[in-house]
N, C-alpha and C positions, 0 to 999 in steps of 0.2 A: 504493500500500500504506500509507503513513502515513496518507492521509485512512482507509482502513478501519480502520486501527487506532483511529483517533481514533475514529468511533462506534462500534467495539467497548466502548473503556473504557468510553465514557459510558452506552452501554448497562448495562455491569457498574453502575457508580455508579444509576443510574436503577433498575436491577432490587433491586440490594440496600439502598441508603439510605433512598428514599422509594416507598413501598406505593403502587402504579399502583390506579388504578379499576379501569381494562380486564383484568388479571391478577385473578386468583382464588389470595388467599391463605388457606392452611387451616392449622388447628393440626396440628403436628408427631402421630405417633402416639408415646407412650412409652413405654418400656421398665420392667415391675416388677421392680425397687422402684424404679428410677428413682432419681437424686440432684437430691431437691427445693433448690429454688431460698434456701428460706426454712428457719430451726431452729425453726419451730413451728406449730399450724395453727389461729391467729387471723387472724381476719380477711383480706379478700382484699386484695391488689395494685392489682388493675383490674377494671373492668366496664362495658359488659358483654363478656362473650366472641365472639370473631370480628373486634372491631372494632382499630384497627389506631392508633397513634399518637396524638394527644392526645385521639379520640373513646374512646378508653378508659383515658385516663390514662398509656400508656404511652410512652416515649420512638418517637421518628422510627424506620421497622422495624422493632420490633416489635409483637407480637399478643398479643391475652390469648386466652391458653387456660388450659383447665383441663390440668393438666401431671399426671395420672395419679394424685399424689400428695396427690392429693383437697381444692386449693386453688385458685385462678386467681392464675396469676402474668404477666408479662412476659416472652414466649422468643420466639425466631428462629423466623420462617414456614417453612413451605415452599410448595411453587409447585403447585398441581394442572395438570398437562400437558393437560387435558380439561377443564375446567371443568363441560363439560354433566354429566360420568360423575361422582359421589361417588368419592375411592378407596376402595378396598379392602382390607381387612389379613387376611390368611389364614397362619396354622401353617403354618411348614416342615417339620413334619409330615404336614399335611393335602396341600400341595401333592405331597409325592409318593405317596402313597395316597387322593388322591380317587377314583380309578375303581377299589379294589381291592372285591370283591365279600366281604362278609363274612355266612356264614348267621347265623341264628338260633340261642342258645342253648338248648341242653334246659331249663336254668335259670339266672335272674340274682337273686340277693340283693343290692339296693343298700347296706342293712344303714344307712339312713338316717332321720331321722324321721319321714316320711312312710310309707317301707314299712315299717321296724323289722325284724323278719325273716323276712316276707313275700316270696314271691317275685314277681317285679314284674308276669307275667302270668299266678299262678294255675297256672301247669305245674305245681308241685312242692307240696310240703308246706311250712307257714308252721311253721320254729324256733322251739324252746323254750328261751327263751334265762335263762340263771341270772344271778348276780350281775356282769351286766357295762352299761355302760351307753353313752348317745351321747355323742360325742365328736366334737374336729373333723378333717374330711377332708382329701383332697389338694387339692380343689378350693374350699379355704380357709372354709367354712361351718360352722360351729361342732357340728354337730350330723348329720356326714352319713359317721359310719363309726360301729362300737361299739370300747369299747375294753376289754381285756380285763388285770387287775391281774396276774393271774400269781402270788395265793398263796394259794387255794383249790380244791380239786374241784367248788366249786360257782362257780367262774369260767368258763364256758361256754356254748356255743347247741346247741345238737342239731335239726338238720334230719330228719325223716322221709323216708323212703327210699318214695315209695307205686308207684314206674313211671319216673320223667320221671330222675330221678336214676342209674338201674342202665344207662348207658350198656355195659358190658362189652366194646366191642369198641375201635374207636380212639376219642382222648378228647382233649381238651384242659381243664385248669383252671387259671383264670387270679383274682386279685385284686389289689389295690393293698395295698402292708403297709406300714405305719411299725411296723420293730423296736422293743422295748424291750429289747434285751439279754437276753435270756433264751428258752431253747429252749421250744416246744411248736409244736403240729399247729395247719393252718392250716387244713385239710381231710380230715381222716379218716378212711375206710368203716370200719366196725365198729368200736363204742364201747369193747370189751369186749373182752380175750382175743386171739383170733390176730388177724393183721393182715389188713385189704383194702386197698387201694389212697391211699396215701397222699400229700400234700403237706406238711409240716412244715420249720418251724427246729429243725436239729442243729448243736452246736457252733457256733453262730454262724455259719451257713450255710444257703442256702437247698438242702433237701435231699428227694428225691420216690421211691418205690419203685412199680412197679406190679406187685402180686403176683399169680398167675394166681387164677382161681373157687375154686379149692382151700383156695386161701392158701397155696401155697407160692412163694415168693420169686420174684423175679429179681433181677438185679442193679442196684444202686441207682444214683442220681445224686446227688453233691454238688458246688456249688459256688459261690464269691462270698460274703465276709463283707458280714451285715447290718447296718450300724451305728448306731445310732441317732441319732448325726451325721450321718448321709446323707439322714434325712428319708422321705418317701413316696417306694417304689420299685413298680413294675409287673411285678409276677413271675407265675412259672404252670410248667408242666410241660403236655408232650406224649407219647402214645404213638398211634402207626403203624401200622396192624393187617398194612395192603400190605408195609410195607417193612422192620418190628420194631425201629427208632427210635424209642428216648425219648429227649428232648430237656428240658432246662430252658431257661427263657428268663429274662431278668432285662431290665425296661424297654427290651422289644419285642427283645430283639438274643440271641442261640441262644448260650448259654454251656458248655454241654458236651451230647455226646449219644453213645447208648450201644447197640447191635442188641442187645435182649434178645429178638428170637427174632417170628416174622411167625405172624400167625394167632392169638394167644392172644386166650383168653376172661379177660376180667378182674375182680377181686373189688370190682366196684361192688354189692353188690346188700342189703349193710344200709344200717341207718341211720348217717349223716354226725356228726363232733363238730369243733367247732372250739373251739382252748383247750385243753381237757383232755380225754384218754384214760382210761378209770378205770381203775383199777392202776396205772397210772402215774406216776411221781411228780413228773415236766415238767408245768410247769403254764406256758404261752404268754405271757408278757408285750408289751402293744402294740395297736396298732388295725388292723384290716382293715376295706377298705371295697372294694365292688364285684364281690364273689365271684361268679363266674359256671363254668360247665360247657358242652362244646358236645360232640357225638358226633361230632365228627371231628377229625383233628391239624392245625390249624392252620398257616397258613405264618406264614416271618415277616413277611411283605409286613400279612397280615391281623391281626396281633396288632398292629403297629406303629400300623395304622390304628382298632382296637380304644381303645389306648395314647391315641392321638390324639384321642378325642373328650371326655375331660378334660382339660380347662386348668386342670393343676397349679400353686396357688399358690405362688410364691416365697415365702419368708421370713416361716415359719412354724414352727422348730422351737425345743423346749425349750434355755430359755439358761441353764439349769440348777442351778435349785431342790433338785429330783426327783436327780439326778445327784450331785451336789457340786461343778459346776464352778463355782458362787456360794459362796464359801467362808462360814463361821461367821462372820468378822470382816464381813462385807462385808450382814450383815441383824442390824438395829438393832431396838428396839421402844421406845414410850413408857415401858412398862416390863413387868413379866413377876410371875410368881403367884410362881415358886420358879423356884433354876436347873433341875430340869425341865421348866419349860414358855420355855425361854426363846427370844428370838425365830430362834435356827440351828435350833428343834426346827419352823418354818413351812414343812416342805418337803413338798411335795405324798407323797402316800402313805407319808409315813412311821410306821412300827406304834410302838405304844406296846412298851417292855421295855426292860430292860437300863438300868434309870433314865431312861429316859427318856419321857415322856408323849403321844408323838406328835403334837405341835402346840405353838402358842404360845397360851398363854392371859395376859392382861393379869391385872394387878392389882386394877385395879376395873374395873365397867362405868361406860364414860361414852363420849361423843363425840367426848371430849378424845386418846382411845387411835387411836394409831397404828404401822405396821408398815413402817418401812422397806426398800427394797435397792437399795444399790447397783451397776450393771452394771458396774462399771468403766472403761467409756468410752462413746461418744455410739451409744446402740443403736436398732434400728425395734422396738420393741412392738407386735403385731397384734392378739394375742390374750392372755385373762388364766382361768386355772383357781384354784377354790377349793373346799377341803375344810373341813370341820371338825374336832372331835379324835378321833381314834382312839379313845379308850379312853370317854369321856364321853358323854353325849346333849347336847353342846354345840357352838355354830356363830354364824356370823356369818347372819344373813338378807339384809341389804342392806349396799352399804359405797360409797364414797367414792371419787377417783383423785384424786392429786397427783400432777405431776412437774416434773423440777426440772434444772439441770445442776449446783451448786455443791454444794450438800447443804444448803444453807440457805433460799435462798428459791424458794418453791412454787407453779406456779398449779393452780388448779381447773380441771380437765375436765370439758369441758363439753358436753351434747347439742348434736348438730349443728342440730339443728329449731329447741330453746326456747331454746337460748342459756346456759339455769342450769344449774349443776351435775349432771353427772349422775348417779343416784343406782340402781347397780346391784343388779339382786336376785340375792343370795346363794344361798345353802343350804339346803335340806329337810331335811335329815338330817348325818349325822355322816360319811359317807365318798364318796356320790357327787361329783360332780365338778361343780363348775356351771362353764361356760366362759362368756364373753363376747367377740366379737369387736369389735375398738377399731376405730370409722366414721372416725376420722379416726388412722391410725397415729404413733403419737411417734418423737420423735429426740431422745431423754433418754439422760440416766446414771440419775439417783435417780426411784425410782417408789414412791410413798408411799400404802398404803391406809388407809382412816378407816372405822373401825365405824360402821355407820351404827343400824341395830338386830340382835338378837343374838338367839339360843334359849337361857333358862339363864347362860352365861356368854360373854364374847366372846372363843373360841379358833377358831385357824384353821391350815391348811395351806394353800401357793398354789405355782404354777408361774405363768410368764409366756415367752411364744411370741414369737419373731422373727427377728431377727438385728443382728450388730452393723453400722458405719457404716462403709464405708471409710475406711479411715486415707488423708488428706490433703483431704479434703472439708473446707472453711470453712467453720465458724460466723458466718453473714450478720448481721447487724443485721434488726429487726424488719420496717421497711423498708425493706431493702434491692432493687435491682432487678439483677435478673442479664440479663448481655446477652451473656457468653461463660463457659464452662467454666473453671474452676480447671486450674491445671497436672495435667496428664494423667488429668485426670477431666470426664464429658462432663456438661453438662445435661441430664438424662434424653433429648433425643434428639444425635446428635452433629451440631456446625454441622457437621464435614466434608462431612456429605450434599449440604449447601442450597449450599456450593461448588463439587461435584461438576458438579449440576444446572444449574446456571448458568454451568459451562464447556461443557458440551454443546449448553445452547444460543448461547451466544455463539460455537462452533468452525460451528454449524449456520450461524450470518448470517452467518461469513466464508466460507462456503464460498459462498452465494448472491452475496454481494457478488465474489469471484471469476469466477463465472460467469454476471455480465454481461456486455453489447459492450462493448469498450474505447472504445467513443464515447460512452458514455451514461455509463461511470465520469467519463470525463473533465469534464464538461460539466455537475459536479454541483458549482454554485455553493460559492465558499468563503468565508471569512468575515475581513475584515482585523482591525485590531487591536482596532478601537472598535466591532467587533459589524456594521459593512456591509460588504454584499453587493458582493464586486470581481466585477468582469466575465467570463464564461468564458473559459477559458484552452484556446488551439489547440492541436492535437500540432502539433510542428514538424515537418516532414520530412524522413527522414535521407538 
């Protein structure tokens, strides 16, 4: 037993220290957002990727991978147990609904650029959509939900009702919603006047009625506050024609349900509004994206798996501009026209009144103007929103990125491709939204924009998307090389794993070494002090 323990360790040593030929080592898979190795996303580590120890600059053991967080750095392999097979990464999601059989929708509105609000195969009527525009989705693309402001009648879509839509009997409708805090209809039958069959935010809650052909009521369902700190959620409503089950769902999982009664005919048969109801004075604040309808109620196996074919971005929500939770002290500017335009008035959607001019507008126009904010501590920045002023035909067209950690010194962001500065295009007009999604995410506190050119004057509103940075993550040096996790925080994949892995199979060669003949363990040359080979050693006989 001690000879086997000895090629055990040395095993361990050999498997973990120095990278074998004959083993197939592969970069780790990582986890978004991942805790990058490095505080910033210049230049790489090592290259090129795959390669293992001083052929890629990296220390003995480790491998350059590109580590998620869109850099190549120096981290712990793991070990592919097949070499011939690639692995494989599959949703725990998908894994337990790959085989659930899900029909076809009567209609699916992606409500994305490409479709806009077209239905995606022509079943339905293409939406007439009023002042609302694209915005970014759950599955992190800049441009692939619409979003809806929440303080006009003319904030809306209106789908036509021509056949594919008037399911009336069982139903399911399902969408992805990022709340804004404010109630309105998500899905509506009848634009006007009595009610059809509804999906809406009530009270800050996801709230659904399905009332009979008549319009006369049944009993409703509410439940589950929306928050706008919760990000993109997977909601929808069900009603059971068999069984008289309505049901809400909230991110695939059945949150209350209610026997309004088996058999009814239901009030699908006008036209749909999403947003706004006329007469109504709820006007829907937030984005919807992926709105779809099926003519049957849904289980939750099939919604889950529905649920599952979006890979929802992480860390992607307002760090709050829009909100207030970036306070007035904490956004700076070059300088400012008058204190109404001064740089706390830069908050995405905010209306001009009450003295105040809905935007920041600078002093002069020059190059020279810039707009501060501070996050308060080391944040990922994904994405970046900008408006214009509310009340003016005035905007920034193109503009600048700086960021920073001190509040003093700044680098320039820079295109991933050309390496210079990059130089983002702004604003059309005075209130849509222009987004931009940041290629290479920061891990900043101070995020500084530069006018770059202007329409009129240079006044602006912005939001900035992400999230903050776990508290106890270290600030690396430029070059630094990570080769274990900081106290109780992992390198976007955890070493525990590559430990795991390599007790399983070192418990596998003891077991083999075990269940040799004891004549052939015996008889397995040993090694004296100076490295020769002593002679085989007898069993003695008892």
């Amino acid at each position: 037993m001690a000879l086997s323990r000895r090629i055990i360790v040395s095993s361990f040593l050999l498997l973990f220290a120095i990278p074998s030929q004959s083993r197939d080592l592969i970069c780790p898979t990582f986890e978004e957002p991942g805790e990058c190795p490095r505080d910033d996303h210049e230049s790489s580590l090592c290259q090129p990727e795959g390669k293992t120890g001083s052929a890629s600059g990296c220390p003995p053991g480790l491998i350059c991978c590109n580590t998620g967080c869109q850099f190549l750095d120096c981290v712990v392999p793991e070990v592919n147990p097949n070499p011939t097979q690639p692995q494989k990464v599959m949703a725990t999601e998908d894994l337990g609904n790959k085989n659930v059989s899900v029909p076809d929708p009567v209609a699916l509105y992606p409500l994305d650029a490409i479709h806009k609000t077209k239905e995606i195969k022509n079943r339905a009527g293409t939406g007439i959509a009023g002042d609302v525009f694209l915005a970014p989705g759950p599955d992190g693309n800049i441009d692939s939900s619409h979003e809806f402001l929440g303080k006009a009648h003319s904030q809306y879509i209106e789908f036509p009702n021509v056949g594919a839509l008037d399911v009336w009997n069982s139903m399911t409708m399902l969408c992805w919603l990022f709340p804004g805090g404010q109630d309105g209809p998500l899905f509506n039958y009848k634009i006007s006047g009595s009610w059809g069959v509804h999906l809406w935010v009530v009270s800050g809650k996801l709230f659904a009625r399905f009332t009979k052909r008549d319009y006369s009521f049944t009993h409703a369902l509410m439940h589950t506050e929306l928050k706008p700190e919760d990000g993109w959620r997977f909601v929808g409503a069900s009603y059971d024609s068999t069984s008289g089950y309505a049901k809400l769902w909230i991110d695939g999982i059945e949150v209350v349900k209610s026997n309004i009664g088996a058999h009814l005919h239901l009030a699908t048969q006008d036209n749909v509004r999403m947003g706004v109801k006329n007469g109504d004075g709820r006007f829907f604040k937030g984005r919807i994206a992926q709105m779809q309808v099926y003519n049957v109620a849904l289980s939750q196996k099939q919604i889950q798996a529905i649920r599952s074919k979006t890979q929802v971005a992480a860390c992607q929500k307002p760090l709050g501009m829009e909100r207030g939770l970036i306070t007035d002290a904490q956004i700076t500017a070059s300088s400012q026209w008058d204190e109404h335009h001064s740089a706390a008035k830069a908050r995405l959607h905010l209306m001009a009144g009450y003295g105040k001019q809905g935007a920041w507008s600078a002093a002069a126009n020059s190059r020279n103007q810039w707009l501060r904010v501070d996050l308060g501590s080391k944040t990922e920045v994904k994405i970046i929103g900008t408006q214009g002023g509310n009340r003016y035909d005035q905007w920034v067209t193109s503009y600048k990125l700086e960021y920073g950690n001190n509040g003093r010194s700044f680098r320039h962001y820079r295109d991933p491709e050309s390496g210079n500065d990059k130089v983002f295009t702004a604003n059309k007009d005075k209130d849509t939204v222009a987004y931009h999604k940041l290629n290479l995410p920061m891990r900043v506190r101070y995020i500084r924009v530069i006018p770059w050119t202007w329409h009129n004057h240079i006044t602006m509103r912005m939001e900035l998307y992400g999230c903050p940075v776990s508290k106890g993550v270290p600030t690396l040096p430029h070059k630094a090389v990570t080769t274990q996790a900081p106290a109780k925080e992992p390198v976007c994949n955890k070493v525990v794993n590559v430990f795991l892995k390599l007790k399983r199979q070192l418990d596998e060669l003891e077991k083999e070494l075990k269940s040799l003949p004891k004549r052939a363990v015996d008889t397995i040359p040993d090694r004296g002090p100076r490295g020769m080979t002593q002679t085989p050693r007898k069993r003695r006989n008892s």
